[in-house]
KOLLUMVO-566927 format. One record per residue (C-alpha): residue number from 0; residue in three letters; y, x, z. Coordinates in Angstrom, 2 decimals. Each point is the difference from the previous one (the first is absolute). Layout:
BEGIN
num, residu, py, px, pz
NUM, ala, Y, X, Z
...
***
This chain:
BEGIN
num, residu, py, px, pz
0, unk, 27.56, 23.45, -10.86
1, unk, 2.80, -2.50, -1.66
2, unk, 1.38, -2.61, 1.98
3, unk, -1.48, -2.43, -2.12
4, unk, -3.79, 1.25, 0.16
5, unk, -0.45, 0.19, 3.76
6, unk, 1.76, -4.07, -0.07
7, unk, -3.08, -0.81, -2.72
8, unk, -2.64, 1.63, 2.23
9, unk, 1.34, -1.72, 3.24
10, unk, 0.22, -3.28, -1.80
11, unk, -3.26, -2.09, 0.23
12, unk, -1.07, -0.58, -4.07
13, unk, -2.06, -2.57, -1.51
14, unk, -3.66, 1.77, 0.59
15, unk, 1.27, 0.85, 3.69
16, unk, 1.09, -3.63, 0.35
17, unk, -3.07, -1.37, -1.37
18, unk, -2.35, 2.26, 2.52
19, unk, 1.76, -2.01, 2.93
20, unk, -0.46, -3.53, -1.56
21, unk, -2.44, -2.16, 1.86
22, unk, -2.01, -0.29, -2.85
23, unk, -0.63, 3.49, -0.82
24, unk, -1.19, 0.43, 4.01
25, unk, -1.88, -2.68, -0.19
26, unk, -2.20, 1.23, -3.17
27, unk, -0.05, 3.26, 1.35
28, unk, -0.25, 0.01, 3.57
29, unk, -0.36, -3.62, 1.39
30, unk, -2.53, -1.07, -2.06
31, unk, -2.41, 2.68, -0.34
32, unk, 0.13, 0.29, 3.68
33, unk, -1.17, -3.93, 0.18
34, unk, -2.88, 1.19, -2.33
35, unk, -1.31, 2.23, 2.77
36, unk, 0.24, -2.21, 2.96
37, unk, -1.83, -2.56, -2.18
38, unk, -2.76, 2.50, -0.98
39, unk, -0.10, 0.88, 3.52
40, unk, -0.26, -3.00, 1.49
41, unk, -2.96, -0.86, -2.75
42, unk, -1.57, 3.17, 1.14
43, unk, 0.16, -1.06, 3.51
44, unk, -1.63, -3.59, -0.66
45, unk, -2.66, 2.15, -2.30
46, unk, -1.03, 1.97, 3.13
47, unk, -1.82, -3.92, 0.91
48, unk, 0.61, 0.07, 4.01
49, unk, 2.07, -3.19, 1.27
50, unk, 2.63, 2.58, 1.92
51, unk, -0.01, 1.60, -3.69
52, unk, 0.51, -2.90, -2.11
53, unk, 2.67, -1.83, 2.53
54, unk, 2.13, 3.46, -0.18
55, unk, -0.18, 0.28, -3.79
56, unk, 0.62, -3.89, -0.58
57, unk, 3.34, 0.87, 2.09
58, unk, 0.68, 3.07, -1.99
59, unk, -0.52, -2.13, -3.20
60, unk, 2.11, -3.24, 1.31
61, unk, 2.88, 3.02, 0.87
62, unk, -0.52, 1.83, -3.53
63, unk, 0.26, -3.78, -2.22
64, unk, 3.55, -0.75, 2.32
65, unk, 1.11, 3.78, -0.61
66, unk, -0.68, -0.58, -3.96
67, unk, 1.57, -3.73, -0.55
68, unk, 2.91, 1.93, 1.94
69, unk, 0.56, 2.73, -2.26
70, unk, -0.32, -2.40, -3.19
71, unk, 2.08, -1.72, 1.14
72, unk, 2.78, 2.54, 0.90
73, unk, -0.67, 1.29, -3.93
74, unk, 0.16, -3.52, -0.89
75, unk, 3.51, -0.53, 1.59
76, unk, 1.37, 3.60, -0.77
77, unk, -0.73, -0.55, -4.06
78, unk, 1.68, -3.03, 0.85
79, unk, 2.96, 1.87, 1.15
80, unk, -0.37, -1.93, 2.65
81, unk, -0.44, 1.24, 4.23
82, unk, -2.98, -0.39, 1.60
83, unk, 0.55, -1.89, 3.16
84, unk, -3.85, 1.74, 1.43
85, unk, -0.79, 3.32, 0.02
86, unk, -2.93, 2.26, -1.73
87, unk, -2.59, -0.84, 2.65
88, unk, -0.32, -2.23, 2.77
89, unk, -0.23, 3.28, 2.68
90, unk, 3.67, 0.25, -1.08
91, unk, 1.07, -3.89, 0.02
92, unk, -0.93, 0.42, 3.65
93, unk, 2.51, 3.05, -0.03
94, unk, 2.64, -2.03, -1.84
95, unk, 0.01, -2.35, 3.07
96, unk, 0.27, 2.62, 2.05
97, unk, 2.42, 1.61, -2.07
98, unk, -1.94, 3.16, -0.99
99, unk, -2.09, -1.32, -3.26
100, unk, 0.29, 4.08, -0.67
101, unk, -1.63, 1.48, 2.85
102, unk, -2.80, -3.10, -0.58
103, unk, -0.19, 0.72, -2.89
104, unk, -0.80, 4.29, 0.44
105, unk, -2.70, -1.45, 2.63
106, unk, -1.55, -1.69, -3.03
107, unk, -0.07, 2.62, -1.88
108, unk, -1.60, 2.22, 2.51
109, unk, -2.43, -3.05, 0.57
110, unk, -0.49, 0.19, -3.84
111, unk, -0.62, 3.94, 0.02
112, unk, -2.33, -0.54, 3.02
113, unk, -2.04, -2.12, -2.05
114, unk, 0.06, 2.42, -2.68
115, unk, -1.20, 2.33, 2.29
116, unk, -3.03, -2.28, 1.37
117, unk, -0.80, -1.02, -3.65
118, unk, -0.99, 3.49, -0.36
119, unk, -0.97, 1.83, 2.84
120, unk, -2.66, -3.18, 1.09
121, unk, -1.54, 0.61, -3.51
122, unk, 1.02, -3.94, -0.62
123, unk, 1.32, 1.61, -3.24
124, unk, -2.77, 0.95, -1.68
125, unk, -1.53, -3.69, 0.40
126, unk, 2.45, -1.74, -2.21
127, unk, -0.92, -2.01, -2.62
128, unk, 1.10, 1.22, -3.76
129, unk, 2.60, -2.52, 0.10
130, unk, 1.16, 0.96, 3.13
131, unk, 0.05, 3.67, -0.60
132, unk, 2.41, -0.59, -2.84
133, unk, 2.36, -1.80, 1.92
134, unk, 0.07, 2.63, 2.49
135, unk, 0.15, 3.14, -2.47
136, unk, 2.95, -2.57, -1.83
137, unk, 1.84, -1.02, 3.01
138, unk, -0.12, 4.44, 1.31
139, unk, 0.88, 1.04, -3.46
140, unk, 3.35, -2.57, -0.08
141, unk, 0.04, 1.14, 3.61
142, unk, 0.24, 3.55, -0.29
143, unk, 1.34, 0.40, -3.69
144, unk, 3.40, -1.80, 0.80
145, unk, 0.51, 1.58, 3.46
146, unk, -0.37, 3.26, -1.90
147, unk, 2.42, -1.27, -3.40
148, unk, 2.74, -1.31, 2.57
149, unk, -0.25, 3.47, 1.82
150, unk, 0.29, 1.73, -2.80
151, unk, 3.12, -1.86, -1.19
152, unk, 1.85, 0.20, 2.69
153, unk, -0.74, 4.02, 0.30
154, unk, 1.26, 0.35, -3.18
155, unk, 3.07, -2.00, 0.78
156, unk, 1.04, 2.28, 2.99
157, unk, 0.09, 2.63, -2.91
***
């Protein structure tokens, strides 16, 4: 391979760059993961007891912070501007800590965990129409850009 092929494929380009911007995580990732917890938490409050409802008015209040959060880091980044908060507020805690990245894996296993629940308590199969289609919308921008960015970079390495 010539010199100057293997420096293009080690060089981040424009697509690679833009798959790392805050606001292409956000859309893809952050957000769609605040759609579950909120459709969780709803699901919760459905179920009608008060231990129920508490637990999914938490899940809700955590879900609405996690989403104003991840606007807000597209906001800045089309901007070009830096957040000064993170994705969610599971890894603001890290940030003071000075981890935000290890908070923020634990919210995305939280996030898978609810995935899980979501569909191996049934909860899933009492959504609402509207709330299906925010769930099959949030997996399909979910799953669809894990699988593009994959993909890319695969063909990259080549």
């Amino acid at each position: 391979m010539p010199a100057d092929d293997r420096s293009m494929k080690q060089r981040p380009d424009v697509l690679q760059h833009f798959f790392g911007r805050p606001f292409f995580l956000s859309l893809t990732i952050g957000i769609p993961f605040c759609v579950f917890k909120l459709i969780f938490g709803l699901s919760a409050m459905r179920v009608g007891t008060p231990g129920f409802v508490a637990f999914g008015g938490i899940v809700i209040a955590w879900a609405s912070a996690d989403l104003a959060m991840n606007i807000g880091r597209s906001v800045y980044d089309l901007a070009s501007r830096s957040a000064p908060f993170e994705y969610c507020t599971i890894a603001q805690v890290g940030r003071y800590l000075g981890r935000p990245m290890v908070f923020l894996a634990i919210d995305t296993l939280l996030s898978f965990t609810i995935i899980s629940l979501m569909l191996w308590s049934g909860w899933i199969t009492r959504l609402t129409p509207v709330e299906s289609y925010l769930w099959y919308g949030a997996t399909t921008l979910n799953l669809i850009s894990l699988s593009i960015v994959s993909l890319y970079n695969e063909i990259r390495k080549e």
